[in-house]
PAGUVO-925315 format. One record per atom (N, C-alpha, C): residue in one letter; atom name; x negated, y, z negated. Coordinates in steps of 0.2 Angstrom, whole numbers, plus 2048, in hexadecimal, padded with zeros to 3 digits. Atoms other than C-alpha are relative to their C-alpha. Example, Ala and Ser with C-alpha at 12.3 -4.5 7.8 and 13.67 -1.06 7.14 Angstrom:
2
resn_name_xx_yy_zz
A_N_7FC_7FA_800
A_CA_7C2_7EA_7D9
A_C_7FC_806_800
S_N_804_7FA_801
S_CA_7BC_7FB_7DC
S_C_804_805_7FD
% end
This chain:
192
resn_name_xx_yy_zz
X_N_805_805_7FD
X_CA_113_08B_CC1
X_C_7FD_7FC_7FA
X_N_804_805_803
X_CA_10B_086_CB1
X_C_805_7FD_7FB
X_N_7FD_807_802
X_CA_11A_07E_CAB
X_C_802_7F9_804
X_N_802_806_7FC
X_CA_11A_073_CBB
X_C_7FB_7FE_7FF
X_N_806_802_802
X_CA_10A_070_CB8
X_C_7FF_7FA_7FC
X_N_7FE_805_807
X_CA_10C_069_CA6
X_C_803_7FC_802
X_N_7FC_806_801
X_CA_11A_05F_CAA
X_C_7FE_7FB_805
X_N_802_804_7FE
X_CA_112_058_CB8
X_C_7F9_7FB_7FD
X_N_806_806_803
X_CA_102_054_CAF
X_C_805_7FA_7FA
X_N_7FF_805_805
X_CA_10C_04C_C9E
X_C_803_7FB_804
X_N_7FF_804_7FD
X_CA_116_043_CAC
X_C_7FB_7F8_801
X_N_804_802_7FB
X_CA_108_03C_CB4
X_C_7FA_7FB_7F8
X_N_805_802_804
X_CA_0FD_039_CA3
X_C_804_7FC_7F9
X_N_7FC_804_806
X_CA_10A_034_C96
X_C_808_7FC_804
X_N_7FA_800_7FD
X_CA_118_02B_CA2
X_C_806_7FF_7FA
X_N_7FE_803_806
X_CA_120_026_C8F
X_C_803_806_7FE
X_N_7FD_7FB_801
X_CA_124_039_C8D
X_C_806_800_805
X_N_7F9_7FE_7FC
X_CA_137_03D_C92
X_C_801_809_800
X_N_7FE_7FB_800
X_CA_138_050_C97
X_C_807_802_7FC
X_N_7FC_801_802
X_CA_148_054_C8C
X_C_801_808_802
X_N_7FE_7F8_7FF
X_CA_148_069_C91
X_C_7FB_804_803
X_N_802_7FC_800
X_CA_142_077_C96
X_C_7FF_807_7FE
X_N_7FE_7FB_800
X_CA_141_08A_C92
X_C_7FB_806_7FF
X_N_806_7F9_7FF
X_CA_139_09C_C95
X_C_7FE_804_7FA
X_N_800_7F7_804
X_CA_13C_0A6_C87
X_C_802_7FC_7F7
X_N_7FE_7FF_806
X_CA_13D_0A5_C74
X_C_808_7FD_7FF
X_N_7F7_802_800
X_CA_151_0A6_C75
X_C_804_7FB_804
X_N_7FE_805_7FC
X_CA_154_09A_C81
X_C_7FE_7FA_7FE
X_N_805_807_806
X_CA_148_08D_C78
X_C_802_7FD_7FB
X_N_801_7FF_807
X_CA_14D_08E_C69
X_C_806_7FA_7FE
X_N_7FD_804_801
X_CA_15E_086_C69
X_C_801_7F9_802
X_N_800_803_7FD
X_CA_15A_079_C75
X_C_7FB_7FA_7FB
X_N_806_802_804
X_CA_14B_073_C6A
X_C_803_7FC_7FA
X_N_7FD_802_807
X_CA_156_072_C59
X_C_805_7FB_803
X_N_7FC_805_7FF
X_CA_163_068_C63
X_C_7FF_7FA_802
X_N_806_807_7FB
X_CA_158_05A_C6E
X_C_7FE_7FF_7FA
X_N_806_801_804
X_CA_14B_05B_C5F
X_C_7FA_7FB_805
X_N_804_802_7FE
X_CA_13F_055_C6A
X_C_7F9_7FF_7FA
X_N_805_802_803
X_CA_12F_04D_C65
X_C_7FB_803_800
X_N_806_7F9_800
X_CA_123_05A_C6B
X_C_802_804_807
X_N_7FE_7FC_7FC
X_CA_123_068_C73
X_C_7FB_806_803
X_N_805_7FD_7FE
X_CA_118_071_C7D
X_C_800_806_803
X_N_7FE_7FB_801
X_CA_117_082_C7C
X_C_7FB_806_801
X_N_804_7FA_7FF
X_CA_110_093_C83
X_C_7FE_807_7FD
X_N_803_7FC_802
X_CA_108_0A0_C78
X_C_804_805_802
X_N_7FC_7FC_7FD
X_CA_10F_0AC_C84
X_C_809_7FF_802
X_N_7FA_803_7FE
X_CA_122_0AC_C84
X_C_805_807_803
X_N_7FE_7F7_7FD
X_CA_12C_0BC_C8D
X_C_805_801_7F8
X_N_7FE_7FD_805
X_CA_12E_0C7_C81
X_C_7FF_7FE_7F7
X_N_803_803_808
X_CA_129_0BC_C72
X_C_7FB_7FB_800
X_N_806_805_800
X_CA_11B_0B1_C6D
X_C_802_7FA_7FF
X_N_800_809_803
X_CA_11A_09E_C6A
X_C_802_801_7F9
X_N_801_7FE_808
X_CA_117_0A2_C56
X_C_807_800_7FE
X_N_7F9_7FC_802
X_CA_12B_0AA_C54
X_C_804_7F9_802
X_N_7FC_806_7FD
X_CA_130_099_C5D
X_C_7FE_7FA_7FB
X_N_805_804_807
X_CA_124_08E_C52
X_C_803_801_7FB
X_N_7FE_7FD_805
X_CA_129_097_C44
X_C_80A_7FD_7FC
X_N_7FA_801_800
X_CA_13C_094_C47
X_C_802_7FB_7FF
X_N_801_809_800
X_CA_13B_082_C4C
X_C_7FE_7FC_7FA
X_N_803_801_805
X_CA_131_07E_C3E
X_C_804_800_7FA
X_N_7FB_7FD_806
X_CA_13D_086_C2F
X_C_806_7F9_7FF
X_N_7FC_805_7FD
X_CA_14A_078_C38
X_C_800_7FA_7FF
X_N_802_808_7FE
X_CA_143_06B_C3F
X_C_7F6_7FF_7FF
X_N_808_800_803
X_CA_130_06A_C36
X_C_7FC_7FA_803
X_N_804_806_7FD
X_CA_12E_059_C3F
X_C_7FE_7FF_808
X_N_804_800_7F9
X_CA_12C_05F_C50
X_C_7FA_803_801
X_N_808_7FF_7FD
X_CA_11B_060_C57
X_C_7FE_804_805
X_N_800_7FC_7FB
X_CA_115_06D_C61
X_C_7F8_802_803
X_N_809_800_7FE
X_CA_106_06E_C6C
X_C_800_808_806
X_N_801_7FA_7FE
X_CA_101_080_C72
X_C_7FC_7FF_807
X_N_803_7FF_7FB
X_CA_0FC_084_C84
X_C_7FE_808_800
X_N_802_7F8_801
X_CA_0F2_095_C82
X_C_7F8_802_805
X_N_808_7FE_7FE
X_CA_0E5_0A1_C8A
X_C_801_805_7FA
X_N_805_7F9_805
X_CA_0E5_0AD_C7C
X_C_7FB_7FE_7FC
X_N_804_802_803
X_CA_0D8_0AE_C73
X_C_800_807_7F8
X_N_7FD_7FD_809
X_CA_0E1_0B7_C61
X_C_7FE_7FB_7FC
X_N_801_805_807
X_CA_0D8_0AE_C53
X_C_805_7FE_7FD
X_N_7FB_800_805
X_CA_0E6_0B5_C49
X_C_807_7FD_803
X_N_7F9_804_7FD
X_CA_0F4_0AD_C54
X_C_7FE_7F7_800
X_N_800_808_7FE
X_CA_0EB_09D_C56
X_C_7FE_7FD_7F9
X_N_800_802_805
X_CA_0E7_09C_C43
X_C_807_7FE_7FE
X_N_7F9_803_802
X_CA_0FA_09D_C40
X_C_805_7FB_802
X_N_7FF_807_7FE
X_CA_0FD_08F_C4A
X_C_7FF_7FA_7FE
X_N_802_805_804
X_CA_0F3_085_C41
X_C_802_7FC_7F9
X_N_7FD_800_806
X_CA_0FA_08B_C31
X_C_808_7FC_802
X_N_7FA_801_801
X_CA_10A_086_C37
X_C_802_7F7_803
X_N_800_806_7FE
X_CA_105_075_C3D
X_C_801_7FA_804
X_N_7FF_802_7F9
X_CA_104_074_C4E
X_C_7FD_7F9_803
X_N_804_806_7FD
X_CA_0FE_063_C56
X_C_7F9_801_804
X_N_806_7FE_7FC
X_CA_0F1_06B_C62
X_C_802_809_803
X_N_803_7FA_7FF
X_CA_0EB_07D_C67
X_C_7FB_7FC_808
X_N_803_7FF_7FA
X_CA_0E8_07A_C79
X_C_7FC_803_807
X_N_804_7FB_7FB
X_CA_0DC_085_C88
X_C_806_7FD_808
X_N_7FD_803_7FA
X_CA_0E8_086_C99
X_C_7FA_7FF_805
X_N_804_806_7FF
X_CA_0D6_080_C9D
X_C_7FD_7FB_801
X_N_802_806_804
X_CA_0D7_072_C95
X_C_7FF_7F9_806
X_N_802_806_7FA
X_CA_0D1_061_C9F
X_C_808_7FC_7FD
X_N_7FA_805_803
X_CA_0E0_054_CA1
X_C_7FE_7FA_7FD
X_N_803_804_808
X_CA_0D4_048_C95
X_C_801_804_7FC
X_N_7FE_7FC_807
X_CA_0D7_054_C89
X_C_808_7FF_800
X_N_7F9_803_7FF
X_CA_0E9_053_C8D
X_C_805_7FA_7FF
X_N_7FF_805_803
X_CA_0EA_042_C8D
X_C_7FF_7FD_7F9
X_N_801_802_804
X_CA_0E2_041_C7D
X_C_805_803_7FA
X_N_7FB_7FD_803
X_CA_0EE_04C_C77
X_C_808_7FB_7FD
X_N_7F9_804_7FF
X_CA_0FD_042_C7C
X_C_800_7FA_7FE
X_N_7FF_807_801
X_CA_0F8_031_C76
X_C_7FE_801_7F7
X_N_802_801_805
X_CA_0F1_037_C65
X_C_805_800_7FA
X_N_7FC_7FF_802
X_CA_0FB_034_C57
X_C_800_806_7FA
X_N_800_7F9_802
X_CA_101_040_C4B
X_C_7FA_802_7F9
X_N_804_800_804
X_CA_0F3_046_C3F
X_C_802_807_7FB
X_N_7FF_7F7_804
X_CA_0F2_056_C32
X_C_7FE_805_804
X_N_804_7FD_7FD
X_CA_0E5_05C_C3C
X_C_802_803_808
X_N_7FD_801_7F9
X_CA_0E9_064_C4C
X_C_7FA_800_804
X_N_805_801_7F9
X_CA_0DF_061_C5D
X_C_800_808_801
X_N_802_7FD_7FF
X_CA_0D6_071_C60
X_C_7FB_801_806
X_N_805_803_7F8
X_CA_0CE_073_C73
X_C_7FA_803_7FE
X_N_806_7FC_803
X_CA_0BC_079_C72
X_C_800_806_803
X_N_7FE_7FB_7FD
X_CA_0BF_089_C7B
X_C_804_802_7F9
X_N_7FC_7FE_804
X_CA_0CA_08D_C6C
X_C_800_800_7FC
X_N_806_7FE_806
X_CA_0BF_088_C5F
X_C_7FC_806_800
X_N_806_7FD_801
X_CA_0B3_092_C64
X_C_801_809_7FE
X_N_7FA_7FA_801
X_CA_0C1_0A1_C62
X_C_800_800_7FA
X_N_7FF_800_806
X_CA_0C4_09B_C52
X_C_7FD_802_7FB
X_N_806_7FE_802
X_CA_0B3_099_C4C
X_C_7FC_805_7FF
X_N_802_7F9_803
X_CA_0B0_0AC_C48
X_C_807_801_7FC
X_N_7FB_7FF_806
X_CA_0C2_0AA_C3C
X_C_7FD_803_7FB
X_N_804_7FD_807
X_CA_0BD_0B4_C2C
X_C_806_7FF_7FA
X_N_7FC_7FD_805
X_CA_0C6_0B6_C1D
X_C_808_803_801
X_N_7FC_7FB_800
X_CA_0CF_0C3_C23
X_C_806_7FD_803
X_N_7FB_804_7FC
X_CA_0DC_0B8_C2E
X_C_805_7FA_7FD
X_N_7FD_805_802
X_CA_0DF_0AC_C22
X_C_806_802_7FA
X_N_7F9_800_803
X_CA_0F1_0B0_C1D
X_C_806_7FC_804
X_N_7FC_805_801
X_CA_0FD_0A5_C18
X_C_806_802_805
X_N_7FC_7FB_7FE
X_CA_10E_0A5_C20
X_C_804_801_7FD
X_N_7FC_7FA_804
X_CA_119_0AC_C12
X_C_7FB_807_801
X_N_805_7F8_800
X_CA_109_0BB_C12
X_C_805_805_807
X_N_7FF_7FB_7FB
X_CA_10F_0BD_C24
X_C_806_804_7FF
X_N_7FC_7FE_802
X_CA_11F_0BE_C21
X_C_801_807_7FB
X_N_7FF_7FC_803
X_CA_11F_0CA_C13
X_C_7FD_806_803
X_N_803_7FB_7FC
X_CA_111_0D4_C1D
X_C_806_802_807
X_N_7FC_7FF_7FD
X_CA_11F_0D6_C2A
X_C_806_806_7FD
X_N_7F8_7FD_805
X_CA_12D_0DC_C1F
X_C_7FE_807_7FE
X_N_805_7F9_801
X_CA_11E_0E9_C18
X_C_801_806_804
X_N_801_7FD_7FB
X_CA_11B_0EE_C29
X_C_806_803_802
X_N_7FC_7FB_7FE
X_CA_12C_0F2_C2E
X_C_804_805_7FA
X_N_7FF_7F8_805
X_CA_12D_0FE_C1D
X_C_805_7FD_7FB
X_N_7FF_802_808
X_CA_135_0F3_C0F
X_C_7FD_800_7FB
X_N_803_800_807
X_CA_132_0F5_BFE
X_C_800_7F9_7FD
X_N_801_806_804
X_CA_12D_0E8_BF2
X_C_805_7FB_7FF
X_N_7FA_801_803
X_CA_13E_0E7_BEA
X_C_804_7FE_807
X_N_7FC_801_7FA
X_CA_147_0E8_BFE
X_C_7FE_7F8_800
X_N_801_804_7FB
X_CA_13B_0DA_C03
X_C_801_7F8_7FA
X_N_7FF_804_806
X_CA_13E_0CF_BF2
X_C_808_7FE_800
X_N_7FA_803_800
X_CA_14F_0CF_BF5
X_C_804_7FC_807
X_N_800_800_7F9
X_CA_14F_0CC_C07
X_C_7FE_7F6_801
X_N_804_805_802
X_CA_145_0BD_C03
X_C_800_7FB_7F9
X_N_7FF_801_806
X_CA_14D_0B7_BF4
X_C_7FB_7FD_7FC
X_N_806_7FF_804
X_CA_13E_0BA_BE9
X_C_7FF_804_7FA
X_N_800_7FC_804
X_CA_138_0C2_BD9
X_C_7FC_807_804
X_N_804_7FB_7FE
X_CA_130_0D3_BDD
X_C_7FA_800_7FE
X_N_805_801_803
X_CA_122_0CE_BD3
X_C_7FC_7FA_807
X_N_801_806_7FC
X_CA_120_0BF_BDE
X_C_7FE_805_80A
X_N_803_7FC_7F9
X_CA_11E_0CC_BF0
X_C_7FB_804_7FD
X_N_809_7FC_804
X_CA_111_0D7_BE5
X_C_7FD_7FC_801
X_N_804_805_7FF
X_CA_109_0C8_BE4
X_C_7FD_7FF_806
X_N_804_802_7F9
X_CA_108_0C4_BF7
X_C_7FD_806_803
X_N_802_7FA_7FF
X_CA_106_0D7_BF9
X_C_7F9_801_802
X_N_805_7FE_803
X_CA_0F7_0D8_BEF
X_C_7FA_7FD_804
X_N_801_806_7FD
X_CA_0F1_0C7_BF8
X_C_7FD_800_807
X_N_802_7FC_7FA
X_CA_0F2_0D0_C0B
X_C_7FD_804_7FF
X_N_804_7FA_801
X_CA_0EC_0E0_C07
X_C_7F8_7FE_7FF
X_N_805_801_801
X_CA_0DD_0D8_BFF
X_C_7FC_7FB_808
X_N_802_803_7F9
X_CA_0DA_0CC_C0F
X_C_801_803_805
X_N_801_7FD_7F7
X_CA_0DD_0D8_C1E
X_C_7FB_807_7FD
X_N_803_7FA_802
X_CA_0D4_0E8_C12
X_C_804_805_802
X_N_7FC_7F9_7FF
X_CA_0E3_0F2_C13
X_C_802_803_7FA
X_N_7FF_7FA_807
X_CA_0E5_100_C05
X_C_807_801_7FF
X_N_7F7_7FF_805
X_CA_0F8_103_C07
X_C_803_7FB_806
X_N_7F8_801_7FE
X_CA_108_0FE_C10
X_C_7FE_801_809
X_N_800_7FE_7FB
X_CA_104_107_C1E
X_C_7FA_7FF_806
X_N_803_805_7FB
X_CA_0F5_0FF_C24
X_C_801_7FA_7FF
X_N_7FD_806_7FC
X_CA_0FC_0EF_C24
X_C_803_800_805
X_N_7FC_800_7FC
X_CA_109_0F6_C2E
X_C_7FE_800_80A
X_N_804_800_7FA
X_CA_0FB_0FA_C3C
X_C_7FD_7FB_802
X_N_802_809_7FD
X_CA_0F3_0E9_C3B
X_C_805_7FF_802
X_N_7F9_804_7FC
X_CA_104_0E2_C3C
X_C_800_803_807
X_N_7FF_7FE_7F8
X_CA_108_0ED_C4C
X_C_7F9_7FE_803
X_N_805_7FF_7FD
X_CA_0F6_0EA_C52
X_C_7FF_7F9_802
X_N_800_808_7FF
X_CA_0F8_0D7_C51
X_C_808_7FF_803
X_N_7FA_802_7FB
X_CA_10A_0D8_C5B
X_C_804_7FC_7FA
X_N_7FB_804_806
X_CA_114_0D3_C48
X_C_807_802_801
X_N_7FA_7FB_7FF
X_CA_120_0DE_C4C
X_C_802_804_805
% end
């Protein structure tokens, strides 16, 4: 339903948009995306079984020039920061007015992304502790599922001095003492 919805409003708001696809899931997204390269792509937080972020994430490493505008009710700082880090065009409210929508669709492409004010206001208690990079997450990921410095250095063709570094860098921003509380953040923020 709320992808009729979408395509009915962008229809109806941008007649200039061409639908080139559609898809439910991370794995079925993914290829369709990298093939078409559409221009932007609007995209649900929730996706079965995986998040927007892993889709983001993928897309991005590829094709860095597509655009992606988030359609979200969550209200995870920490998810909606990494959207931001990752360059997302808009951080949307399935609230949102179709002036906002509109504004969305005609504007062009900026550094900055369009954040609805619902989702500011979410973000607006951010602290410190969230603002990790996404190599951090990355490595905080590798941490968590119980690689060593040296595993995660090679894995990531890196110096090992170079993952100490980012190591030092998360533990300090999330106030984790070892390994293994990272591993509980990570699982407590759905990283792994």
């Amino acid at each position: 339903m709320v992808r009729d919805g979408l395509r009915l409003a962008v229809s109806e708001l941008a007649p200039n948009y061409e639908q080139v696809g559609e898809a439910s899931s991370v794995a079925t997204a993914l290829e369709p995306i990298i093939n078409l390269r559409p221009q932007v792509v609007f995209l649900d937080h929730f996706l079965q079984e995986q998040t927007g972020l892993e889709l983001v994430q993928a897309v991005k490493k590829i094709r860095p020039e597509i655009e992606f505008v988030i359609v979200t009710q969550a209200e995870d700082r920490f998810a909606l920061q990494q959207y931001i880090g990752l360059g997302v065009k808009a951080l949307i409210s399935k609230t949102n007015s179709r002036e906002e929508l509109r504004t969305i669709l005609n504007s062009p492409k900026t550094r900055e992304p369009y954040i609805a004010p619902s989702l500011k206001k979410v973000l607006s208690d951010f602290n410190s502790t969230e603002k990790i990079t996404p190599r951090e997450i990355e490595i905080l990921k590798y941490i968590a599922k119980g690689h060593s410095n040296k595993e995660i250095a090679q894995i990531l063709n890196c110096s090992e001095h170079t993952v100490k570094t980012h190591k030092v860098s998360i533990m300090r921003k999330l106030h984790c003492k070892t390994s293994v509380e990272i591993s509980v953040w990570a699982i407590k923020h759905k990283l792994i």
